[in-house]
C-alpha positions as CSV (number, residue, x, y, z in Angstrom):
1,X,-62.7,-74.2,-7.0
2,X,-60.9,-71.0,-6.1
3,X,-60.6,-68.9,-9.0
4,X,-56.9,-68.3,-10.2
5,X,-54.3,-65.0,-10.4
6,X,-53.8,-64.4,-13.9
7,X,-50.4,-63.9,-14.7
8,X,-48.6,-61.7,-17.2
9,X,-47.1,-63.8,-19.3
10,X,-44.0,-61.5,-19.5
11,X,-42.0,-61.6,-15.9
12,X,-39.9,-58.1,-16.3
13,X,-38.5,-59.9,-19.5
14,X,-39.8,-57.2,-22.1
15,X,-38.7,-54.0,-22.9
16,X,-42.5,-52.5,-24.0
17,X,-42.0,-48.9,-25.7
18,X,-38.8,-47.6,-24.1
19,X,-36.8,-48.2,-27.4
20,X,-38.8,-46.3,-29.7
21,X,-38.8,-43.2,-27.3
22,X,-35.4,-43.7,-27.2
23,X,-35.2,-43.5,-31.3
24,X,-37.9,-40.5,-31.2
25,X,-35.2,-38.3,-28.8
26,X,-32.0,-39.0,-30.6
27,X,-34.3,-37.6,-33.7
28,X,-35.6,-34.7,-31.6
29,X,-32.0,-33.8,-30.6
30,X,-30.6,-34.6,-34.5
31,X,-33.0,-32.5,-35.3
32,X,-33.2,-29.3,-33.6
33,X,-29.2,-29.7,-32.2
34,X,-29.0,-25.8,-33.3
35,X,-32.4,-24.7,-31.3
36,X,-30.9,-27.0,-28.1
37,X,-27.2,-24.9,-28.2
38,X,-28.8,-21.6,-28.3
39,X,-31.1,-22.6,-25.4
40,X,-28.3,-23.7,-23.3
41,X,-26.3,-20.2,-24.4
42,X,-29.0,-18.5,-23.1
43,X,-29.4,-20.5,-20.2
44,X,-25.6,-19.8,-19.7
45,X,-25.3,-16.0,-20.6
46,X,-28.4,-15.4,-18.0
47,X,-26.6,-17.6,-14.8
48,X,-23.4,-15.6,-15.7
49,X,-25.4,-12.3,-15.4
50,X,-27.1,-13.4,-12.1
51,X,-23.7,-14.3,-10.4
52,X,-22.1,-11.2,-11.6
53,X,-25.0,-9.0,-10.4
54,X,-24.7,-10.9,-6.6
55,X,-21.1,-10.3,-6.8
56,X,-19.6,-7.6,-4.6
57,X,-18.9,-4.4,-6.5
58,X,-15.0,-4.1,-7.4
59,X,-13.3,-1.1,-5.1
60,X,-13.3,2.2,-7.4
61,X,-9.4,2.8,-9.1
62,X,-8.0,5.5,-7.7
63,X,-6.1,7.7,-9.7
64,X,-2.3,8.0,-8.9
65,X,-1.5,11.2,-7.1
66,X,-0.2,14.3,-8.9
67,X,3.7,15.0,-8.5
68,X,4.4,17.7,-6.7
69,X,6.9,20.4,-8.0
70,X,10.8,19.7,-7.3
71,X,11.3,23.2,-6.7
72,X,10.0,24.6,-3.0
73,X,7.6,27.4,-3.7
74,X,9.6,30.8,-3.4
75,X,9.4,32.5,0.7
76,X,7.6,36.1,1.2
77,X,10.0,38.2,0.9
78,X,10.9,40.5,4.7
79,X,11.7,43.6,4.9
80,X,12.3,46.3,7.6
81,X,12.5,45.0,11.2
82,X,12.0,41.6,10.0
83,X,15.0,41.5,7.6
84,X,17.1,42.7,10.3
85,X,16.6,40.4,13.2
86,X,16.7,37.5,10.4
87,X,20.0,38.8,10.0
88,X,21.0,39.0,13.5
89,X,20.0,35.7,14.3
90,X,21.5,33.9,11.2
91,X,24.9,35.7,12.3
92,X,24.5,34.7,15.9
93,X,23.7,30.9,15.1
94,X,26.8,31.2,12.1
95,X,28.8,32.1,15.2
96,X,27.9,29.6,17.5
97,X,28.6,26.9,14.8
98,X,31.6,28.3,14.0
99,X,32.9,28.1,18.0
100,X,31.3,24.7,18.6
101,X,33.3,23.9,15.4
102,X,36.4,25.3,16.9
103,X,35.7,23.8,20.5
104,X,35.5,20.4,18.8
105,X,39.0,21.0,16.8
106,X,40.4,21.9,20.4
107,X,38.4,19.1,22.8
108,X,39.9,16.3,19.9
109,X,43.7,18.0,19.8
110,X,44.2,17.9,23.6
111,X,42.7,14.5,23.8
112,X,44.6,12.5,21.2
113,X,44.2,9.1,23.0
114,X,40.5,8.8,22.8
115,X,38.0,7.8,20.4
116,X,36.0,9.3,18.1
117,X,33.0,8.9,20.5
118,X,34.7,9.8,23.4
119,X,35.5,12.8,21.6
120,X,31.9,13.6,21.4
121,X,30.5,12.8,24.5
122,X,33.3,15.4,25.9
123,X,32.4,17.7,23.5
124,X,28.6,17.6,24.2
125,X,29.5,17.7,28.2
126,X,31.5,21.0,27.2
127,X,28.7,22.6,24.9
128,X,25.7,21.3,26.8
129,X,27.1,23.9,30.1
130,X,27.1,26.7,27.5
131,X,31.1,27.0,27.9
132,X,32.9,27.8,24.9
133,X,36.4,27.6,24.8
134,X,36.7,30.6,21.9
135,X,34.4,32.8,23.5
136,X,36.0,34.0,27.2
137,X,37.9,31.4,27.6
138,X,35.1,29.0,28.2
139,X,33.4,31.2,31.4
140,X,29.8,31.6,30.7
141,X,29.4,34.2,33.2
142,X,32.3,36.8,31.4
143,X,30.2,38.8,28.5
């Protein structure tokens, strides 16, 4: 006759060791709970110090810039020739403001009707051929 297959008597039914390893790791971890947070700190502390180190280095504060004085710093002082034709040509352009001033005053009295920009655009016509009206009459070529 042929020889039969034994069979385990147990089909997958039984459970074998698994519950006592089961007991001994919930002792293991009742146990040493204190040695198992200290080895996860660890673990923690040394990912945080390997993300940290791959992290891009943080641009450099830059101090805010000094104020500068409120008061210009003093001009050299001129003398001599210098002084002079600083003189000259403050009293020249004083002038020339002073007629353009007056030319203005005139161009805006014999023009009463007109605006304000008219004014100006007649006034910059007048002063842009070199005529003034205070200074000979407003002929250029008369010195």
């Amino acid at each position: 006759m042929a020889a039969k297959r034994r069979r385990s008597r147990s089909k997958g039914g039984s459970i074998g060791c698994a519950p006592f390893l089961i007991l001994i790791f919930i002792a293991l971890i009742i146990k040493f709970w204190w040695v198992i947070l200290i080895s996860l700190g660890v673990v923690a502390i040394s990912v945080a110090l390997v993300r940290s180190a791959k992290a891009p280095a943080r641009p450099a504060r830059v101090p805010p810039p000094k104020p500068h004085p409120a008061v210009a710093p003093p001009r050299p002082v001129m003398a001599g020739d210098e002084l002079t034709a600083h003189m000259r040509a403050q009293k020249r352009t004083g002038r020339e403001r002073d007629m353009q001033e007056w030319d203005y005053e005139w161009i805006r009295l014999a023009n009463p009707g007109k605006s304000v920009r008219e004014v100006n655009e007649i006034a910059n016509a007048h002063l842009a051929r070199g005529r003034s009206i205070g200074i000979n009459w407003g002929d250029p070529s008369v010195s």
